[in-house]
N, CA, C and O atoms as a DFTB+ gen file, in Angstrom:
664 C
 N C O
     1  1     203.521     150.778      68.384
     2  2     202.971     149.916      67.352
     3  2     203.834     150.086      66.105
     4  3     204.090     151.178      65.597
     5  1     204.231     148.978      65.688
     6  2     204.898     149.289      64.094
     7  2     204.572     148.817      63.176
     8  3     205.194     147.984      62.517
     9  1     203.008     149.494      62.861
    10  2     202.372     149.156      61.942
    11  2     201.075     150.123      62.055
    12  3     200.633     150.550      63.122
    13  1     200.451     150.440      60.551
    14  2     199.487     151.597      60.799
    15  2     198.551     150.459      59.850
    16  3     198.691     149.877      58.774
    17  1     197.401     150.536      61.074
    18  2     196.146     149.628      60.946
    19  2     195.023     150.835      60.099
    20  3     194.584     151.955      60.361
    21  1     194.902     149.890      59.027
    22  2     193.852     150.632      58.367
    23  2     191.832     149.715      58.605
    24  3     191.573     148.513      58.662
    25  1     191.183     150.516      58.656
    26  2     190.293     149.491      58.687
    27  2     189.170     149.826      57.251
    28  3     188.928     150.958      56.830
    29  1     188.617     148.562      56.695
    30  2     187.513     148.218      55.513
    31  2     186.577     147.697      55.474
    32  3     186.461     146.798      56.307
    33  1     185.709     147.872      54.777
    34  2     184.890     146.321      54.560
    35  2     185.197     145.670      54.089
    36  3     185.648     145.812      52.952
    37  1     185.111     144.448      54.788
    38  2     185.788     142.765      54.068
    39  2     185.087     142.889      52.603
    40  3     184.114     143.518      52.190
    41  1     186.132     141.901      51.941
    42  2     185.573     141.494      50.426
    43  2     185.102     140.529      50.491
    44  3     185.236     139.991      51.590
    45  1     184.247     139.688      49.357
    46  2     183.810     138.615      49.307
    47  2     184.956     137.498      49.459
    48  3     184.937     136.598      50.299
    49  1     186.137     137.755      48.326
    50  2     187.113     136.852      48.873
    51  2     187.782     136.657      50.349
    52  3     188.430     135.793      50.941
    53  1     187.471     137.421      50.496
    54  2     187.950     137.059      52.015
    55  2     187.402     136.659      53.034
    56  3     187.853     136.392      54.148
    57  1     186.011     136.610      52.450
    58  2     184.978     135.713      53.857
    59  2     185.557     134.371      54.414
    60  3     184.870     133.788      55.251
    61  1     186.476     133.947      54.123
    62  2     186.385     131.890      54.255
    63  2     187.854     132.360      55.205
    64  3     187.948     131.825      56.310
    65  1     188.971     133.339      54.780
    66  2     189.466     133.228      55.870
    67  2     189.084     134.083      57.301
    68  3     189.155     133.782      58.492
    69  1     188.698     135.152      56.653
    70  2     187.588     135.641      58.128
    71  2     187.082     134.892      58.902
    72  3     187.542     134.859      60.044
    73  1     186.096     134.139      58.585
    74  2     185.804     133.407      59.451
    75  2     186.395     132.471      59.769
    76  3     185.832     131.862      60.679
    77  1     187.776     131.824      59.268
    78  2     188.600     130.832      60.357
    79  2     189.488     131.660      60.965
    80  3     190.345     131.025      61.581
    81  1     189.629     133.095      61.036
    82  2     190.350     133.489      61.970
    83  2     189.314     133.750      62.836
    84  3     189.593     133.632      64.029
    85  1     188.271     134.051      62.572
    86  2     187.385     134.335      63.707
    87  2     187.290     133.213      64.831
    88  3     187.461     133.325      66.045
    89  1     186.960     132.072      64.048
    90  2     186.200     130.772      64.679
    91  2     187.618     130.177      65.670
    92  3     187.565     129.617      66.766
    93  1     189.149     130.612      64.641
    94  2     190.234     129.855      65.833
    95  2     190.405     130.984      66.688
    96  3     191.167     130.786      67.634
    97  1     189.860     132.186      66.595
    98  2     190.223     133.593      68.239
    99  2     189.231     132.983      68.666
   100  3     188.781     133.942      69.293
   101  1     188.180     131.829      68.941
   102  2     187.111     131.734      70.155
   103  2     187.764     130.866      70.386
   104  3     188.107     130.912      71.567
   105  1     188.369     129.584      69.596
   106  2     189.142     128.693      70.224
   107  2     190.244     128.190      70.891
   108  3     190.350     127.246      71.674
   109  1     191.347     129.277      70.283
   110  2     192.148     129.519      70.869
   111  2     191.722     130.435      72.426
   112  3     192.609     130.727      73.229
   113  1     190.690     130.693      72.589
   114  2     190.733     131.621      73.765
   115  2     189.847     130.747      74.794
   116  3     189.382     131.089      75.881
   117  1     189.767     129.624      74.178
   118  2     188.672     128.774      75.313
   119  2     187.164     129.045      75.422
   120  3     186.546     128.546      76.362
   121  1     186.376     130.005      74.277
   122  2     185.345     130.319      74.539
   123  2     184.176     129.764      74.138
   124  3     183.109     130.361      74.283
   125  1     184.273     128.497      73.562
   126  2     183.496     127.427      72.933
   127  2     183.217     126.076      74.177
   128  3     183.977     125.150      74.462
   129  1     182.398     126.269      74.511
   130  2     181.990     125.167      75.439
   131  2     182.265     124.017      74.962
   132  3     182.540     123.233      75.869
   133  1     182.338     123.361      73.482
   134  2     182.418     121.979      72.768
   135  2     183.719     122.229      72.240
   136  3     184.200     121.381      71.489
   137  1     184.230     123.048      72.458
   138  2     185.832     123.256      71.919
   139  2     185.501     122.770      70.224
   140  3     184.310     122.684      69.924
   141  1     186.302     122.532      69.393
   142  2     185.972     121.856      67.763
   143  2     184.948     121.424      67.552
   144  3     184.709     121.339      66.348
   145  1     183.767     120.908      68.549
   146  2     182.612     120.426      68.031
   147  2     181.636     120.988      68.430
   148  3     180.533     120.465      68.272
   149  1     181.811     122.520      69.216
   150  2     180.839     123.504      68.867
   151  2     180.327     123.771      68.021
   152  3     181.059     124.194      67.126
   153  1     178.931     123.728      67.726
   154  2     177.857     124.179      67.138
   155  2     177.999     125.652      66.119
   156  3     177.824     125.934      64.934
   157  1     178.494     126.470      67.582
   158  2     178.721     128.111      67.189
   159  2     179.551     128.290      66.340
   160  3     179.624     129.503      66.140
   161  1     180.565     127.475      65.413
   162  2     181.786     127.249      65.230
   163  2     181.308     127.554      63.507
   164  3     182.131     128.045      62.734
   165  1     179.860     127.186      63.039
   166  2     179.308     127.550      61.812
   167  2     178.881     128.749      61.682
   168  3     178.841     129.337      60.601
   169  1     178.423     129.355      63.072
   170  2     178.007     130.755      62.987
   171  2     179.405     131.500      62.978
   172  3     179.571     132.166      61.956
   173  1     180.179     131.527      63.655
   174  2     181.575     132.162      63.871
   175  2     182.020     132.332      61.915
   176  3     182.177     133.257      61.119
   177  1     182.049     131.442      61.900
   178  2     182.932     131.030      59.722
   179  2     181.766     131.160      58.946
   180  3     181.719     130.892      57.746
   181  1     180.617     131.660      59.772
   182  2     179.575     132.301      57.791
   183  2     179.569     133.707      58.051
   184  3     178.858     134.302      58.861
   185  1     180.497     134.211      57.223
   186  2     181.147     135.821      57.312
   187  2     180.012     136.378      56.242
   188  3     179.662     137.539      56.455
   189  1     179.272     135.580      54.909
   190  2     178.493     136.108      53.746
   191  2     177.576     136.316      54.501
   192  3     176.889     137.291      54.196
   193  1     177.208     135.621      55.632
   194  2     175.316     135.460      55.787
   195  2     175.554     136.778      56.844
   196  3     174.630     137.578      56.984
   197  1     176.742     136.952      57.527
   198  2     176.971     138.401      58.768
   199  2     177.237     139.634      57.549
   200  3     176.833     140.782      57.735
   201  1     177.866     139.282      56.467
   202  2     177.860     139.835      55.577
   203  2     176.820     140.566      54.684
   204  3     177.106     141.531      53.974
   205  1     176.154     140.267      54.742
   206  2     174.266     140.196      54.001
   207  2     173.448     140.857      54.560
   208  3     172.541     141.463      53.990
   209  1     173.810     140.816      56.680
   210  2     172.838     141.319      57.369
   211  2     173.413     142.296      58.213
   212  3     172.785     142.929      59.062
   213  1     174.744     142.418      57.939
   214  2     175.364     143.799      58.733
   215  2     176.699     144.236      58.009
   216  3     176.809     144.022      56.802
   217  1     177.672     144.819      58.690
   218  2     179.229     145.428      58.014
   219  2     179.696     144.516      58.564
   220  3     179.002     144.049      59.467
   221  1     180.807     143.968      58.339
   222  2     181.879     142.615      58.111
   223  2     182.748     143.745      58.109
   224  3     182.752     144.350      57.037
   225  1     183.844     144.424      59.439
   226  2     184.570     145.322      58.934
   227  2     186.319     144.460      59.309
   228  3     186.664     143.739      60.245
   229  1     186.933     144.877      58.318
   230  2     188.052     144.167      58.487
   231  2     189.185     145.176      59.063
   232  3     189.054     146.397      59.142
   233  1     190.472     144.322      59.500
   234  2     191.355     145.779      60.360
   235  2     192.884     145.277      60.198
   236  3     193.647     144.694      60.968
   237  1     193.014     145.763      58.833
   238  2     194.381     145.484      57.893
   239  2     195.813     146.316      58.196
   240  3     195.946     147.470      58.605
   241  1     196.878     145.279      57.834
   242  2     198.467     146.172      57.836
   243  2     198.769     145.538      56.809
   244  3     198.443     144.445      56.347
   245  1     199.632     146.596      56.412
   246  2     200.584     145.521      55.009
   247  2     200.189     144.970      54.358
   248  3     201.110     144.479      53.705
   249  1     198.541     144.381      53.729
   250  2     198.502     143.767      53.124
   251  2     197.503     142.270      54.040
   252  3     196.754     141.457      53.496
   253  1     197.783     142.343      55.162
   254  2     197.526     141.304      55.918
   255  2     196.426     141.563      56.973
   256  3     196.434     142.409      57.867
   257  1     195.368     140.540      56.637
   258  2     194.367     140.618      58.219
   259  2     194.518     140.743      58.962
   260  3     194.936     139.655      59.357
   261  1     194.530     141.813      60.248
   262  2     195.114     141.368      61.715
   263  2     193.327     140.871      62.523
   264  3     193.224     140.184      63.540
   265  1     192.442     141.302      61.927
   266  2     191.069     141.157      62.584
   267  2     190.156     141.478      62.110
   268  3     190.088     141.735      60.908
   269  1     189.059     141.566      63.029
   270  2     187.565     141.522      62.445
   271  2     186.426     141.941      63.385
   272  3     186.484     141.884      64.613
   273  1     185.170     142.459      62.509
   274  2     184.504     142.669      63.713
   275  2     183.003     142.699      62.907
   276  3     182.868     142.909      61.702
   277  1     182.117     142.484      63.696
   278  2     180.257     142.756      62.585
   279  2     179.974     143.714      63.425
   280  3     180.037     143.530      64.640
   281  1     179.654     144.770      62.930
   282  2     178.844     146.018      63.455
   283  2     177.526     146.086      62.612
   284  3     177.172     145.982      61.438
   285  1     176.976     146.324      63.885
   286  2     174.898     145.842      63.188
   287  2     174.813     147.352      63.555
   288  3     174.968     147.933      64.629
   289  1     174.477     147.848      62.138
   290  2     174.248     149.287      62.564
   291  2     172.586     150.083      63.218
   292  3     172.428     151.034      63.983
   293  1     171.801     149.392      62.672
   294  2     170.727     149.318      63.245
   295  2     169.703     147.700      63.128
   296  3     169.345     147.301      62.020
   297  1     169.478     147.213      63.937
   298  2     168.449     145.843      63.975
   299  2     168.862     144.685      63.264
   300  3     170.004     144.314      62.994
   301  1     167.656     144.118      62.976
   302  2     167.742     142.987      62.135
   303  2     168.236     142.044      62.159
   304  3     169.246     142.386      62.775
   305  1     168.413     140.597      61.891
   306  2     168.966     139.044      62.070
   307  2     170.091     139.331      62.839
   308  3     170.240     138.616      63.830
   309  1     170.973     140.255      62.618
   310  2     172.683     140.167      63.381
   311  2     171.866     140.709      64.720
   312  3     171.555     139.822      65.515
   313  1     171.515     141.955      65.032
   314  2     171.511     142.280      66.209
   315  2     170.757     141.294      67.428
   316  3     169.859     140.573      66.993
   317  1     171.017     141.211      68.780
   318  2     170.935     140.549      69.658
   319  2     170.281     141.002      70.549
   320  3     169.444     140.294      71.109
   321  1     170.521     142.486      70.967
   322  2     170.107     142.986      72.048
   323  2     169.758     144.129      71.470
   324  3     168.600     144.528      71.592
   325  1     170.817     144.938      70.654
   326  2     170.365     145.831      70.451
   327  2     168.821     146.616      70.510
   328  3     167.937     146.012      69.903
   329  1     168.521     147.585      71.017
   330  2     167.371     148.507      70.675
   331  2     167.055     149.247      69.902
   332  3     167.903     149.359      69.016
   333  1     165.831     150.118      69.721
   334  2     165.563     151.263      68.593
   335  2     166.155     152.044      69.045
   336  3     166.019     152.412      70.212
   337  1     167.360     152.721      67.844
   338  2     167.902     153.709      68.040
   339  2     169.632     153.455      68.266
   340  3     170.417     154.403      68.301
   341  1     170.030     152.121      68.400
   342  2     171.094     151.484      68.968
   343  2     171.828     150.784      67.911
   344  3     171.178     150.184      67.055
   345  1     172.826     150.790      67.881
   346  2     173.989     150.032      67.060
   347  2     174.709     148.579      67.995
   348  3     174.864     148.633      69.216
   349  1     174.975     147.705      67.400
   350  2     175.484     146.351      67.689
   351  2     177.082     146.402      67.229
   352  3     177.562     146.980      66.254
   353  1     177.747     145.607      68.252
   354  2     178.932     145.157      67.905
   355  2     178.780     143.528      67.916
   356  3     178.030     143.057      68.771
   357  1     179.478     142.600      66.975
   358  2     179.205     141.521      67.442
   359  2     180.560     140.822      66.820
   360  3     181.114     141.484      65.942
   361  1     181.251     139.361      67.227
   362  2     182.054     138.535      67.077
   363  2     183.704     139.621      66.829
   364  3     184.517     139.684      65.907
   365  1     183.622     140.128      67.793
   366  2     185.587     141.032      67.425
   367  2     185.840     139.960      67.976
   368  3     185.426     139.293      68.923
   369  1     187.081     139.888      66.719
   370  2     188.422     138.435      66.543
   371  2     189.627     139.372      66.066
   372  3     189.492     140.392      65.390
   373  1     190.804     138.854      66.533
   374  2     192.152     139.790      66.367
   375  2     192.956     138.344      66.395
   376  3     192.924     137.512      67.302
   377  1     193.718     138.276      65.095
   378  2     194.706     137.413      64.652
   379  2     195.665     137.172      65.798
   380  3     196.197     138.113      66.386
   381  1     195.890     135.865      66.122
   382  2     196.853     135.036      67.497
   383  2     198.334     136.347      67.513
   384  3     198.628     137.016      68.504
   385  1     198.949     136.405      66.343
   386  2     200.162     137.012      66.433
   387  2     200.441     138.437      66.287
   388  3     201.504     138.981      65.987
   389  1     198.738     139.201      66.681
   390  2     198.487     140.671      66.472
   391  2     197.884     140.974      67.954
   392  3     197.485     142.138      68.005
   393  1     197.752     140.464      68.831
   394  2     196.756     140.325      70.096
   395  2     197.412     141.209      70.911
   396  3     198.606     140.984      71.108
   397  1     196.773     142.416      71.566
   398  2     197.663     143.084      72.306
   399  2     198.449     144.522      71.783
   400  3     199.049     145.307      72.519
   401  1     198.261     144.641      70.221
   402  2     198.985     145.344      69.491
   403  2     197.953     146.978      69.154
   404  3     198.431     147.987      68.635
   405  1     196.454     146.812      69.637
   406  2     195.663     148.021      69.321
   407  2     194.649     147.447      68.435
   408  3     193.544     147.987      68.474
   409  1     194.861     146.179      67.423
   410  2     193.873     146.180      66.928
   411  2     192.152     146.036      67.083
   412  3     191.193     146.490      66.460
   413  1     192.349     145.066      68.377
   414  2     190.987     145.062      68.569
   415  2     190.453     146.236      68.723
   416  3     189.381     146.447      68.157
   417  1     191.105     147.343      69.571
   418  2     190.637     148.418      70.027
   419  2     190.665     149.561      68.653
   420  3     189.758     150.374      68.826
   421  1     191.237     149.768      67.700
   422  2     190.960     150.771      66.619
   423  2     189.680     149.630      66.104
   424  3     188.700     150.371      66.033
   425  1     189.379     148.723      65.855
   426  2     188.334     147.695      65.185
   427  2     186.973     148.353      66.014
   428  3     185.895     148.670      65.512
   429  1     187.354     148.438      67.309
   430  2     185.871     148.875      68.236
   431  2     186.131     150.741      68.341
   432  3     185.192     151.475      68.651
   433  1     186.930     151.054      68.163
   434  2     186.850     152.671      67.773
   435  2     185.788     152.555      66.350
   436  3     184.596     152.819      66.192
   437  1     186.298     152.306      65.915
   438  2     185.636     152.475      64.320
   439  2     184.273     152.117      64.481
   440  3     183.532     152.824      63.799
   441  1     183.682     151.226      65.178
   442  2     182.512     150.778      65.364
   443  2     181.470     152.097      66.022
   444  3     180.344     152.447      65.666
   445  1     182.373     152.630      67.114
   446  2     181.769     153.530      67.770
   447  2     181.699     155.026      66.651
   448  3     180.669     155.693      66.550
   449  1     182.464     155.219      66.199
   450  2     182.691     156.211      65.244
   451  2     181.418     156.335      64.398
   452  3     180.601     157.256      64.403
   453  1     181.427     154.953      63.503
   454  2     179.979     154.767      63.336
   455  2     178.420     155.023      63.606
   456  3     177.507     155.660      63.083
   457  1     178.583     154.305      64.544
   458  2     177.552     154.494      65.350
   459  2     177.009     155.726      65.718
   460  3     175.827     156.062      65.791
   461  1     178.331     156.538      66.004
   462  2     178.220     158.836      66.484
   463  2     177.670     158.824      65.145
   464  3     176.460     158.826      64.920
   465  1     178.262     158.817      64.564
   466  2     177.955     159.046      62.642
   467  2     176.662     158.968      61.873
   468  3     176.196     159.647      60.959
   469  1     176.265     157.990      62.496
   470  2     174.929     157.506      62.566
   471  2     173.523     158.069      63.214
   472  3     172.358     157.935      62.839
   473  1     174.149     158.807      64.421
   474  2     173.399     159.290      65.377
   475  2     172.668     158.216      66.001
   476  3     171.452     158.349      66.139
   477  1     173.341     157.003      66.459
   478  2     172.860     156.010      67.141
   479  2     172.760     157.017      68.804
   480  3     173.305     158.071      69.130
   481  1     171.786     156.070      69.568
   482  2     171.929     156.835      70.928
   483  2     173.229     155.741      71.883
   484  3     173.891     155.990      72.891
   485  1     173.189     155.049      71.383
   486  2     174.185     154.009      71.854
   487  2     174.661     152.620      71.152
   488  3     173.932     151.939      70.430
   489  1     175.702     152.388      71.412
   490  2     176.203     151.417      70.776
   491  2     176.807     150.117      71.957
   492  3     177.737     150.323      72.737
   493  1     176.030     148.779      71.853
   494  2     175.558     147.607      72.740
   495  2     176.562     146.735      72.255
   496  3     177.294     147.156      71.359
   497  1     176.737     145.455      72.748
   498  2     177.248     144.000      72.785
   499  2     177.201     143.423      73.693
   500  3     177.123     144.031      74.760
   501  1     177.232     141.762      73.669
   502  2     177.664     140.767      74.463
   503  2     178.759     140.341      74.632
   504  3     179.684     140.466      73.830
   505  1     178.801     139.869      75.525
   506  2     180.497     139.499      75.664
   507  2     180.242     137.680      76.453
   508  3     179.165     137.247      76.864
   509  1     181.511     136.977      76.457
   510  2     181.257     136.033      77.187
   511  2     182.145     136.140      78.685
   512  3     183.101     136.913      78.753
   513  1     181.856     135.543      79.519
   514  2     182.211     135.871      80.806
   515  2     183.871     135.495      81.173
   516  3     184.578     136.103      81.976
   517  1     184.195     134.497      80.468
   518  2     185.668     134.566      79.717
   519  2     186.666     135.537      79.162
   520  3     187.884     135.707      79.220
   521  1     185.997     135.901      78.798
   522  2     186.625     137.149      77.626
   523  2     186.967     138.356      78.454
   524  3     186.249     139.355      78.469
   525  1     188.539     138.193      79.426
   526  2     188.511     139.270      80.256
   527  2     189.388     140.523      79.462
   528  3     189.144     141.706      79.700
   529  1     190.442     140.090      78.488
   530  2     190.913     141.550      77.848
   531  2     189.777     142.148      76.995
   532  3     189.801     143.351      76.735
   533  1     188.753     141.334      76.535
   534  2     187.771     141.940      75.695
   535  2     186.879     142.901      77.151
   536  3     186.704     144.088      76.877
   537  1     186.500     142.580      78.177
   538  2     185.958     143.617      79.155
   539  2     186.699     144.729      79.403
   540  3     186.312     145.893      79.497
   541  1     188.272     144.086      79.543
   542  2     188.924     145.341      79.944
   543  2     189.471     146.680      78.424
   544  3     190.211     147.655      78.297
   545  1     188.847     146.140      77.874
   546  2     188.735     147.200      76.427
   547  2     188.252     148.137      76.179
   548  3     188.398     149.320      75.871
   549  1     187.196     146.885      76.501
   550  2     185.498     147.750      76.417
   551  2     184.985     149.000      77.686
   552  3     184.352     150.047      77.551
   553  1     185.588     148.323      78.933
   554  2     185.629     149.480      80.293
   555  2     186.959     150.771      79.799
   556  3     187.081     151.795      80.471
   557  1     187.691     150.548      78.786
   558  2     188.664     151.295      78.981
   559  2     187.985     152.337      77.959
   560  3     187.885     153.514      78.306
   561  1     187.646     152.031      77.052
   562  2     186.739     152.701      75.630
   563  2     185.405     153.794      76.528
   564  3     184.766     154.762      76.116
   565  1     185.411     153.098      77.837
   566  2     184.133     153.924      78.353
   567  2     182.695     152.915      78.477
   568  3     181.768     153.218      79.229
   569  1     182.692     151.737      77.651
   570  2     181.425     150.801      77.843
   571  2     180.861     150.657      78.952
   572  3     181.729     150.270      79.734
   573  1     179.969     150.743      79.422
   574  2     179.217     149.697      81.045
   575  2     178.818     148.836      80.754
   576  3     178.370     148.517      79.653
   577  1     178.942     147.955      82.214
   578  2     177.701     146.897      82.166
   579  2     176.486     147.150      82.345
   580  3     176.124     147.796      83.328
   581  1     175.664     146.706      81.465
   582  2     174.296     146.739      81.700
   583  2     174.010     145.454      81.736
   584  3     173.784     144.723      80.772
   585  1     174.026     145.066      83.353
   586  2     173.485     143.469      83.654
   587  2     171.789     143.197      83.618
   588  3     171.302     142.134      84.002
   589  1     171.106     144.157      83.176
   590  2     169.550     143.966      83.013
   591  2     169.935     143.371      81.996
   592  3     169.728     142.164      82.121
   593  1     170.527     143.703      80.778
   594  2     170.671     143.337      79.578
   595  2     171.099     141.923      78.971
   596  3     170.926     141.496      77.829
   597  1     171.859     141.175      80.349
   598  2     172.959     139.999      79.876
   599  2     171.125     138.672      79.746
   600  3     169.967     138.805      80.142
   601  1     171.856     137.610      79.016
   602  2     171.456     136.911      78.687
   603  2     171.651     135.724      78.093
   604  3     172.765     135.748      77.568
   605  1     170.983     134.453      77.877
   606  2     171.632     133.431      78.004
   607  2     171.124     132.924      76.045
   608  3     169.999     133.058      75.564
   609  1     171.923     132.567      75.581
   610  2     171.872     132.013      73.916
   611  2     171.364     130.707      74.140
   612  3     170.292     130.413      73.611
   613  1     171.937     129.912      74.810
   614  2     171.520     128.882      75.377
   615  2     172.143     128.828      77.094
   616  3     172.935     129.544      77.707
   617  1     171.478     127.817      77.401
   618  2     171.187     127.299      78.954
   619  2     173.014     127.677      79.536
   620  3     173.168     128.163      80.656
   621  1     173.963     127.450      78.841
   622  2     175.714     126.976      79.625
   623  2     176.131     128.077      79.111
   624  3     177.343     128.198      79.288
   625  1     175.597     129.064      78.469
   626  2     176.385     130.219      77.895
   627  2     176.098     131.868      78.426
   628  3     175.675     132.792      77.731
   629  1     176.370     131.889      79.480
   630  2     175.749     133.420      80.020
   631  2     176.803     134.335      79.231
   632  3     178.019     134.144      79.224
   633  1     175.961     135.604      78.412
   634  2     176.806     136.232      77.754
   635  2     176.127     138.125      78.777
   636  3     174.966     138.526      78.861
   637  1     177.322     138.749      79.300
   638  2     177.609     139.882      79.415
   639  2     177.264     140.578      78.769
   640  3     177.344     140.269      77.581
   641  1     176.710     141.846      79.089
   642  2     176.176     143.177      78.154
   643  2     176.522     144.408      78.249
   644  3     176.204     144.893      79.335
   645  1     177.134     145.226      77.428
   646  2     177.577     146.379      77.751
   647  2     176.720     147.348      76.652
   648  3     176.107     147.043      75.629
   649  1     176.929     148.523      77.253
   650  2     176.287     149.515      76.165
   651  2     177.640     151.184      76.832
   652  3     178.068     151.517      77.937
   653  1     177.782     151.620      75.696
   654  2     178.803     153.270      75.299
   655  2     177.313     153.972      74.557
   656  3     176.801     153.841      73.445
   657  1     176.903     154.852      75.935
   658  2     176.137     155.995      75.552
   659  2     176.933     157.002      74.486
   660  3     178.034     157.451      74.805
   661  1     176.182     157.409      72.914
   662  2     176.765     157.839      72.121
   663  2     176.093     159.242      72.488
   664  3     176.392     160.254      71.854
């Protein structure tokens, strides 16, 4: 890697491009059923309102975004699945020309770090069934599937569930 990834919490200024890097890593990756006229495409780009209800953590070089991630540290509007006692990962996005380079994976270290830190008993997410370097991350980090857990947002969207016993 030639570059040392630091990770933060996003600033307010930086919510509007957060979330269009977020919203073009689902699109660029095919994971929007309506492609541009997905729905999800407003949830993906409101970084204040993920902002408000969990950590917005950002995962910087040089000066420059390479990614992103919402870690729901315990409950509330962001979390999905999560349980009592459990930490959330939700929407990791890694900039088109950083993909492959570690960031996603120090972005979901840090999450888990957290979470130990926390004394969460585990730390959960969804995934979409698409999203095969995001599985093979998450199996490499140690995650399982917990297919009791998967579930549908709506009817065309089966989303994957993993949980990393902390």
């Amino acid at each position: 890697m030639d570059f040392t990834i630091t990770i933060r919490g996003a600033h307010p200024e930086e919510y509007e491009a957060l979330g269009d890097l977020t919203a073009q890593a689902y699109l660029d990756g095919g994971h929007l059923d309506f492609g541009a006229d997905d729905p999800y495409l407003a949830v993906l780009r409101d970084v204040p309102s993920r902002a408000a209800a969990a950590e917005v953590l950002v995962a910087a070089a040089d000066g420059k975004i390479l990614g992103c991630v919402t870690y729901v540290p315990a409950g509330g509007p962001m979390a999905d699945i999560a349980r009592d006692g459990e930490a959330e990962i939700r929407m990791l996005a890694v900039s088109p020309g950083t993909r492959g380079r570690g960031v996603g994976e120090t972005l979901v270290r840090e999450c888990v770090r957290r979470a130990a830190e926390a004394g969460r008993g585990a730390l959960v997410l969804s995934t979409q069934t698409s999203m095969h370097a995001a599985h093979r991350l998450y199996e490499r980090l140690g995650f399982v599937r917990t297919p009791e857990r998967d579930w549908r947002p709506i009817e065309t969207v089966p989303l994957l569930a993993y949980a990393l016993k902390l």
